[in-house]
C-alpha positions as CSV (number, residue, x, y, z in Angstrom):
1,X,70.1,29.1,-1.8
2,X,68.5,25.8,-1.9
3,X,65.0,25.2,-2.6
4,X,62.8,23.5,-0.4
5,X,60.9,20.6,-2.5
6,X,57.7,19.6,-2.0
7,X,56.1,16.4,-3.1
8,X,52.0,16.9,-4.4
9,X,50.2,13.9,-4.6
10,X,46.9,13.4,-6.9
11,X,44.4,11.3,-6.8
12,X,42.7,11.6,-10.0
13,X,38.9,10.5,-10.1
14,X,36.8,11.9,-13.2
15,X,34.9,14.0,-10.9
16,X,37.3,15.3,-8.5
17,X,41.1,15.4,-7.3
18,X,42.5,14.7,-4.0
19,X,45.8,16.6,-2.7
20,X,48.2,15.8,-0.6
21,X,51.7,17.1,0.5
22,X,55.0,15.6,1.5
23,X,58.0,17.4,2.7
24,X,61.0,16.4,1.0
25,X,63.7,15.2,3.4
26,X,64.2,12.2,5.4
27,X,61.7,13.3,8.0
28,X,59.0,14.7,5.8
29,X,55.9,15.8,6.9
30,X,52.4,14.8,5.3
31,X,49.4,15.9,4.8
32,X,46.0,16.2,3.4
33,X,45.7,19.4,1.0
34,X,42.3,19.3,0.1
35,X,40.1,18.4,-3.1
36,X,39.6,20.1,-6.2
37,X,37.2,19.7,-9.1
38,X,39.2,17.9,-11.9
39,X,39.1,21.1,-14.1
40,X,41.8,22.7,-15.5
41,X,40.9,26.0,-14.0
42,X,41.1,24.2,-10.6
43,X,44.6,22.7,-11.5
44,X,45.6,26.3,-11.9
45,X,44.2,27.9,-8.9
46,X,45.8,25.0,-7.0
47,X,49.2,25.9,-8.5
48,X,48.6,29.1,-7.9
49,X,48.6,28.4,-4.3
50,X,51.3,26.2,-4.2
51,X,53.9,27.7,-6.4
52,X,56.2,30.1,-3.7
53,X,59.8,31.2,-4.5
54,X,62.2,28.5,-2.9
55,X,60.3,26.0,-3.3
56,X,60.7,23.5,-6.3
57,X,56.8,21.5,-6.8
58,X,57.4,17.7,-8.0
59,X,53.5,16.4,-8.9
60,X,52.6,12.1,-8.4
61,X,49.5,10.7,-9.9
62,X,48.1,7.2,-10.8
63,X,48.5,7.2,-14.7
64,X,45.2,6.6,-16.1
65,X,42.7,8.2,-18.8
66,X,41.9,10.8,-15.9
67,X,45.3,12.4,-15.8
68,X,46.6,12.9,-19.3
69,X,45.0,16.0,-19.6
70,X,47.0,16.8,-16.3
71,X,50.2,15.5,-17.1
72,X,50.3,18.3,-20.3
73,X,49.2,20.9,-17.6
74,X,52.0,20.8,-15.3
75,X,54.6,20.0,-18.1
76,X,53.4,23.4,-19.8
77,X,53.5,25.0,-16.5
78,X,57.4,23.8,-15.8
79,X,56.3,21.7,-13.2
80,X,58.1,18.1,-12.7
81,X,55.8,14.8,-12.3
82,X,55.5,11.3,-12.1
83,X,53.1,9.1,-12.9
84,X,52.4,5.7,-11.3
85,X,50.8,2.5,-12.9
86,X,48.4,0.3,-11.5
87,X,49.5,-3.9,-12.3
């Protein structure tokens, strides 16, 4: 069986996160998630929500001093991210 992947975008602010999902494929659909409190209790209620069996979870966020703390979340959660750098 293969899983379904979907793509979770984060925009990291100190304050808050904002969510967003992308079907893989070619014609992947996209939308807005939501926002969460940049907490890591809020991380894990999202993943929580999102992780479903089939599916395979592959995390973006802008690389910045907000998202270190979340980059060691999702790695110790098994979860698969990138992260992107402003020039």
């Amino acid at each position: 069986m293969n899983e379904t992947i979907i793509y979770v975008g984060l925009d990291v602010h100190k304050d808050t996160i904002a969510v967003a999902l992308a079907d893989g494929g070619e014609r992947g659909d996209v939308r807005a998630f939501g926002q969460i409190t940049n907490t890591p209790a809020a991380l894990s209620r999202l993943l929580t929500k999102l992780v479903q069996p089939g599916r395979a979870l592959k995390f973006c966020y802008e690389a910045g001093p907000c998202g270190y703390g979340i980059q060691r979340q999702l790695s110790d959660a098994g979860h698969d991210w990138w992260s992107l750098r402003r020039r």
